[in-house]
C-alpha positions as a LaTeX table, in Angstrom:
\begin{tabular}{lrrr}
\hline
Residue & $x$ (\AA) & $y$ (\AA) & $z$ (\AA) \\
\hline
Unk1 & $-1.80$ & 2.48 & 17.26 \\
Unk2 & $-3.97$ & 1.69 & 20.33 \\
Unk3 & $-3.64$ & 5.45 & 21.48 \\
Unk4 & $-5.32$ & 6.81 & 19.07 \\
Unk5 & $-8.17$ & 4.74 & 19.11 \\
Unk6 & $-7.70$ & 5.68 & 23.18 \\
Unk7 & $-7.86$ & 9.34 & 22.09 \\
Unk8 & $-11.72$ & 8.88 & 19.79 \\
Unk9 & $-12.87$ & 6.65 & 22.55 \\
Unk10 & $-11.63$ & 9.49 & 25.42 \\
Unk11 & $-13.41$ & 12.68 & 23.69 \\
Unk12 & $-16.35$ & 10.90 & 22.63 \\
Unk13 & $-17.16$ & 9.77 & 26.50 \\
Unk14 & $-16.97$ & 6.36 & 24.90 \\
Unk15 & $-16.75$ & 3.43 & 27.57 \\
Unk16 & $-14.98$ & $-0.24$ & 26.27 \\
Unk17 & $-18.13$ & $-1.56$ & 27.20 \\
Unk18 & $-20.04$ & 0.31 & 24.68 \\
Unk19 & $-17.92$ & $-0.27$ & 22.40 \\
Unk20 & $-16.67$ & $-3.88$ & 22.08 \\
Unk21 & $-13.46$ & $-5.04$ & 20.44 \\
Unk22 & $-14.95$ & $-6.96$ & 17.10 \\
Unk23 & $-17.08$ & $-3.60$ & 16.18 \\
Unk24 & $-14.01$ & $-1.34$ & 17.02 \\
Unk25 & $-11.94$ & $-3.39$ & 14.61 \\
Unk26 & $-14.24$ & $-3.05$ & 12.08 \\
Unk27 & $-14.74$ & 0.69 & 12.23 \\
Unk28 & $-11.09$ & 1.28 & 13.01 \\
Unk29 & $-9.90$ & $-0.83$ & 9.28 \\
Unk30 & $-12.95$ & 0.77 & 7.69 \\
Unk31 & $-11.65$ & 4.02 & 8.51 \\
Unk32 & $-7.87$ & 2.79 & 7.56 \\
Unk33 & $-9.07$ & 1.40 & 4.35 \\
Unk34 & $-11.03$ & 5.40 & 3.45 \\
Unk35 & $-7.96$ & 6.99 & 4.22 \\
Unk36 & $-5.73$ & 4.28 & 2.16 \\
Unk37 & $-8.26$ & 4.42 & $-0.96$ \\
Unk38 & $-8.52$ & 8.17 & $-0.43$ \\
Unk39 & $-4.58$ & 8.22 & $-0.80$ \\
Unk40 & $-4.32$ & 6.60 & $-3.96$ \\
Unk41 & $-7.53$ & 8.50 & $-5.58$ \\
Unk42 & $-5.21$ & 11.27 & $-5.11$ \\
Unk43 & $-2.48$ & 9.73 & $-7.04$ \\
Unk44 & $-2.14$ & 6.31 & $-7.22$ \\
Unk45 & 1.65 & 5.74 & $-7.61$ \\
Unk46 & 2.14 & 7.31 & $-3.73$ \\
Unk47 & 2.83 & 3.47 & $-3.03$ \\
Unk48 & 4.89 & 2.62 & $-5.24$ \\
Unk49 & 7.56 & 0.93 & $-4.89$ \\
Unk50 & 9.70 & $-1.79$ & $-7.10$ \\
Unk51 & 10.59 & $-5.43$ & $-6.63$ \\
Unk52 & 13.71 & $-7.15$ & $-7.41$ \\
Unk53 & 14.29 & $-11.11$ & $-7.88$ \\
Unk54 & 16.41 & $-13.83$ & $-9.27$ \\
Unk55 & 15.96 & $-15.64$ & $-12.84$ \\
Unk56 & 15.58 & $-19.83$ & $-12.69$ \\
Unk57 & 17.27 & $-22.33$ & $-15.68$ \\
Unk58 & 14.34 & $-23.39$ & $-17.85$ \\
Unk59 & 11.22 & $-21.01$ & $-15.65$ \\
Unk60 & 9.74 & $-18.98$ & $-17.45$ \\
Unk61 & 6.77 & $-18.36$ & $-15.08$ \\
Unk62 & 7.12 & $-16.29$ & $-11.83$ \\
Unk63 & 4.39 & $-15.97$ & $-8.86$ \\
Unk64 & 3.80 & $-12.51$ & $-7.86$ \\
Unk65 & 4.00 & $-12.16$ & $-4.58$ \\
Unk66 & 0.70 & $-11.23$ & $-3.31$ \\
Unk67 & 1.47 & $-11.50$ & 0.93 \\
Unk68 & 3.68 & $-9.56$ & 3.14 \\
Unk69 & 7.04 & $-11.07$ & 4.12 \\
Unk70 & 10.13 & $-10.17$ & 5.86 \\
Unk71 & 14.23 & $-10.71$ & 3.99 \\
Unk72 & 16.60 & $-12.29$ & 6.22 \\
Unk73 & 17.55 & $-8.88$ & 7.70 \\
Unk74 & 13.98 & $-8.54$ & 9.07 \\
Unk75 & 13.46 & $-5.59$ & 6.18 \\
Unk76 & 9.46 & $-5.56$ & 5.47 \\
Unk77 & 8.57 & $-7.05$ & 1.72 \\
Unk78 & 5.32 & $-5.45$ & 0.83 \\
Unk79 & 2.56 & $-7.23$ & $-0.87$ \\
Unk80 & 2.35 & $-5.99$ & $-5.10$ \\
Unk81 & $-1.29$ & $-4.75$ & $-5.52$ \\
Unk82 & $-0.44$ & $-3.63$ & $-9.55$ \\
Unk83 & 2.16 & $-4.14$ & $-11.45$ \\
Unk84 & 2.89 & $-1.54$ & $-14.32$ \\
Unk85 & 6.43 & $-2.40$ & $-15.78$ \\
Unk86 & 8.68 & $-5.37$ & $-15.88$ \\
Unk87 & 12.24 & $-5.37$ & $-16.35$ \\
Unk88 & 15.36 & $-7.66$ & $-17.31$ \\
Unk89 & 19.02 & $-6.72$ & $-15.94$ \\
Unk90 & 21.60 & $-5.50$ & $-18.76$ \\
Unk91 & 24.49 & $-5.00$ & $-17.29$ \\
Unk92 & 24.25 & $-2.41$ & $-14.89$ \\
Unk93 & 20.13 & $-1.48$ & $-15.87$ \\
Unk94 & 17.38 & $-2.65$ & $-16.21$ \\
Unk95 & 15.40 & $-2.60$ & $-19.40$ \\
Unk96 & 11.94 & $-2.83$ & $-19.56$ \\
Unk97 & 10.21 & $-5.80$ & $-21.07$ \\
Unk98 & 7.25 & $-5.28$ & $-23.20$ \\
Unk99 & 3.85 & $-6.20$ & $-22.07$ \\
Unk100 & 2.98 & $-8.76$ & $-25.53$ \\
Unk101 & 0.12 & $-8.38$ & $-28.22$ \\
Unk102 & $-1.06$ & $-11.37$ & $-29.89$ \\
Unk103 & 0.82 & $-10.50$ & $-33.38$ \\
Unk104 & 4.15 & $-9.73$ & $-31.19$ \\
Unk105 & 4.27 & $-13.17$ & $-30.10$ \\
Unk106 & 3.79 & $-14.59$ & $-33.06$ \\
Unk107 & 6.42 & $-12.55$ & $-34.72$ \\
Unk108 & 9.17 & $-13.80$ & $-31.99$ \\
Unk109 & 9.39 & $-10.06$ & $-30.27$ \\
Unk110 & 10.92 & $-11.10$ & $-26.69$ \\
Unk111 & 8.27 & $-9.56$ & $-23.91$ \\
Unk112 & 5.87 & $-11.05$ & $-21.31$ \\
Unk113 & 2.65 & $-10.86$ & $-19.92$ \\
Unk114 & 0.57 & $-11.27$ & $-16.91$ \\
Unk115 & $-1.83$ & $-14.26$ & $-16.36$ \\
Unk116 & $-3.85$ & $-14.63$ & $-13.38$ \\
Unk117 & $-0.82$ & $-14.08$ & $-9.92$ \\
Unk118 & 1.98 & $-14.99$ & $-12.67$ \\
Unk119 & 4.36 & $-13.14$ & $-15.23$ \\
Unk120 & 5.34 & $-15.36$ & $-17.95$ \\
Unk121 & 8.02 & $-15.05$ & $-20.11$ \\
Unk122 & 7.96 & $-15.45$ & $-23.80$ \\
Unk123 & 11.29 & $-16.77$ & $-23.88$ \\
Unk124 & 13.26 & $-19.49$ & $-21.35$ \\
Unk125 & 16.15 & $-18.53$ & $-19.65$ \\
Unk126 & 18.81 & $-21.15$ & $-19.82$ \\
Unk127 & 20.80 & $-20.07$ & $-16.45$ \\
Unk128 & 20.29 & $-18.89$ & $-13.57$ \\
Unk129 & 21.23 & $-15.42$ & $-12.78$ \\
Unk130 & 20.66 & $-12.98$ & $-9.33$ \\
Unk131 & 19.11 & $-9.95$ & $-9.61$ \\
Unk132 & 17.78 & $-10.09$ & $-13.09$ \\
Unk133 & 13.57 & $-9.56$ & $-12.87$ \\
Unk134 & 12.62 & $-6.41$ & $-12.03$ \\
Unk135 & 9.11 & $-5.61$ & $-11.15$ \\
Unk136 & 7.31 & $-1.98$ & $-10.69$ \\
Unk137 & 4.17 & $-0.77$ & $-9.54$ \\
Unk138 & 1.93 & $-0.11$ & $-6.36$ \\
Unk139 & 1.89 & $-2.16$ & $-2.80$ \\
Unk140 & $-1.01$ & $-2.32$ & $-0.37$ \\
Unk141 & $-0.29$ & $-2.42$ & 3.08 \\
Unk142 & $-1.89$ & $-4.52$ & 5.68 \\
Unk143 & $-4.06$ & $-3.62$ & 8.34 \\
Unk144 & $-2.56$ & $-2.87$ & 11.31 \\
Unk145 & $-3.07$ & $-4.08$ & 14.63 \\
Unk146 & $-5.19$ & $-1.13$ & 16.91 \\
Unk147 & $-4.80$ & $-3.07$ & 19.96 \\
Unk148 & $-1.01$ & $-2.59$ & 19.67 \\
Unk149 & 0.56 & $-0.44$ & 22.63 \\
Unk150 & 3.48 & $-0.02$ & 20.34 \\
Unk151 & 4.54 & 2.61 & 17.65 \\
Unk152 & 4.83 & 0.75 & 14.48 \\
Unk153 & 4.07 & 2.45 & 11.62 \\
Unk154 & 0.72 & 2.27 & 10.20 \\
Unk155 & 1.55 & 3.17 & 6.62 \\
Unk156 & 5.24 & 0.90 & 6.28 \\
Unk157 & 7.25 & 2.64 & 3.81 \\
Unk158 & 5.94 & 5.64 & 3.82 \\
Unk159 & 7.15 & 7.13 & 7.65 \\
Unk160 & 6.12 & 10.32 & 6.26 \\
Unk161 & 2.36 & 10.08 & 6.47 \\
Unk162 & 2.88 & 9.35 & 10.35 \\
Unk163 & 2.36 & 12.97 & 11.09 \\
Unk164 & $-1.36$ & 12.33 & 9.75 \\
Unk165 & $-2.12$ & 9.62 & 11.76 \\
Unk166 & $-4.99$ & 11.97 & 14.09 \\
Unk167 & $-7.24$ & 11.09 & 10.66 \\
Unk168 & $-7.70$ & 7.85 & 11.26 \\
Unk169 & $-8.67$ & 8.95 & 15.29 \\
Unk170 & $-11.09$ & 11.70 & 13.51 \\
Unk171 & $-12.87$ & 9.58 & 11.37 \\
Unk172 & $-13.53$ & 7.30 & 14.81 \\
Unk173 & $-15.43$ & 9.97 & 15.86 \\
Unk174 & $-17.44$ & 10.36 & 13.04 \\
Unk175 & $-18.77$ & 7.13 & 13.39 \\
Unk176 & $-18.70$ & 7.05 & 17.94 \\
Unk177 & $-20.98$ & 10.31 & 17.15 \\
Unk178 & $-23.21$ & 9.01 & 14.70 \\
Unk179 & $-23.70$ & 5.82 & 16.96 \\
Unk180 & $-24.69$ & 8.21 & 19.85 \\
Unk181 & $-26.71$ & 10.05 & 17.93 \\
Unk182 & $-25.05$ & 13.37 & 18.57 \\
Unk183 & $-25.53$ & 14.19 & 15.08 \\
Unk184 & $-24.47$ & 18.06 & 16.00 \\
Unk185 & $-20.47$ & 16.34 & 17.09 \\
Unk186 & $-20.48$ & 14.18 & 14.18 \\
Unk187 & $-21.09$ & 17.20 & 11.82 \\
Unk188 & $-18.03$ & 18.82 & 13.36 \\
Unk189 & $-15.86$ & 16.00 & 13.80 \\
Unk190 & $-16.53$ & 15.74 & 9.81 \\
Unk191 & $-15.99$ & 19.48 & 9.57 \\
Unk192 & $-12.40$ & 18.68 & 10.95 \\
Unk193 & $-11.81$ & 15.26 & 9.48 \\
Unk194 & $-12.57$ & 17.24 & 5.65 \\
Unk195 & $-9.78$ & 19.75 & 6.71 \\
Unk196 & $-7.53$ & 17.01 & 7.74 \\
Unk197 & $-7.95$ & 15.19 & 4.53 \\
Unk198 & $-7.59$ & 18.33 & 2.68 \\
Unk199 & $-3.80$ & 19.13 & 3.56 \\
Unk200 & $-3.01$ & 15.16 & 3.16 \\
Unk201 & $-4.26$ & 15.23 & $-0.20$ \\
Unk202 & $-1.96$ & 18.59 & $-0.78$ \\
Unk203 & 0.87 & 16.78 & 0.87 \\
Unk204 & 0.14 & 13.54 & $-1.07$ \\
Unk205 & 0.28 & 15.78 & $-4.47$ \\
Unk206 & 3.43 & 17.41 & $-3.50$ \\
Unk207 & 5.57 & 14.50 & $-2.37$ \\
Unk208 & 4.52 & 11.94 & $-5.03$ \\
Unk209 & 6.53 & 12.90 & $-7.75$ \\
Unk210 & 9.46 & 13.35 & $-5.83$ \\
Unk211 & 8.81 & 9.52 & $-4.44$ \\
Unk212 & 8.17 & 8.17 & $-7.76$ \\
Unk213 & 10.84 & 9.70 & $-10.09$ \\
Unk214 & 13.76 & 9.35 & $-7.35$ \\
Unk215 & 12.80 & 5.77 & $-7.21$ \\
Unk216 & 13.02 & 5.81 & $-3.13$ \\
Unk217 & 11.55 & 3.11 & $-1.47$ \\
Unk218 & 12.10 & 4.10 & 2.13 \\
\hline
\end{tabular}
């Protein structure tokens, strides 16, 4: 990560004195967060992704998990920012599980709903089985570390948007530029930063429906 911000810093003549750490955090997540919100503007489900968990005896209510974890191989667990479908396990598939109007429940229709950070059954399970909630929808990532000399991945899950990583450096400049004053360097580093998000949004639009409808969740 840190290179990049190296690179914005290096062709704006930008000093680390000038520029100190709390204020290039800031600039460097509110650039992260435009390009993240720009991403799903262009389609939302490009994060999707799908959730899988156990059923408890006599629980009907689940937590959402709403904070990035780890599984015991060390495989990333991202944090569920919507959830569109639920599903129970028949089987070998899963079938989805209605999202309950008032006059459903009262006519005994099995189905669920979502209250606050918790789905809640309409039913209680009286065993406990692996495997047999499944949730879908969108994750959000977390913001990554810029003072990291390493190469992990700012967008987790999605190694594909790696190649556009020089946005995030571009829209650095924007604001390095504006804070200088150069208004004539800012206008062209947001000449090339409109460009840049151009062909992402084209490559967002091509490769979401192949993400989404081959439910891969690389």
């Amino acid at each position: 990560m840190k290179r990049f911000v190296e690179d914005a810093l290096l062709e704006t003549n930008t000093s680390a004195s000038e520029y100190w750490t709390d204020k290039l955090n800031r600039d460097c997540n509110k650039a992260y967060i435009r390009i993240r919100r720009e991403i799903t503007q262009t389609h939302e489900d490009f994060f999707w992704n799908y959730w899988i968990t156990d059923i408890q005896a006599w629980a009907n209510e689940y937590e959402i998990q709403r904070t990035w974890e780890e599984d015991e191989e060390e495989n990333v667990i991202p944090w569920i920012d919507k959830v569109k479908k639920v599903y129970l396990k028949q089987w070998d598939n899963y079938v989805e599980i209605p999202q309950l109007a008032d006059i459903q429940e009262r006519e005994g229709v099995k189905g669920r709903t979502l209250k606050d950070n918790h789905i809640i059954l309409n039913w209680t399970p009286e065993e406990d089985i692996e495997d047999w909630l499944k949730l879908e929808g969108t994750c959000i990532m977390n913001l990554p570390d810029w003072t990291d000399d390493g190469t992990d991945d700012i967008f987790p899950l999605r190694p594909e948007l790696e190649y556009y990583k020089p946005i995030l450096a571009t829209d650095l400049r924007i604001r390095l530029w504006r804070a200088k004053q150069d208004f004539e360097k800012e206008w062209i580093a947001k000449q090339d930063y409109a460009e840049e998000l151009a062909e992402l949004k084209r490559f967002i639009t091509e490769r979401v429906q192949w993400i989404y409808y081959t439910n891969l969740t690389y």
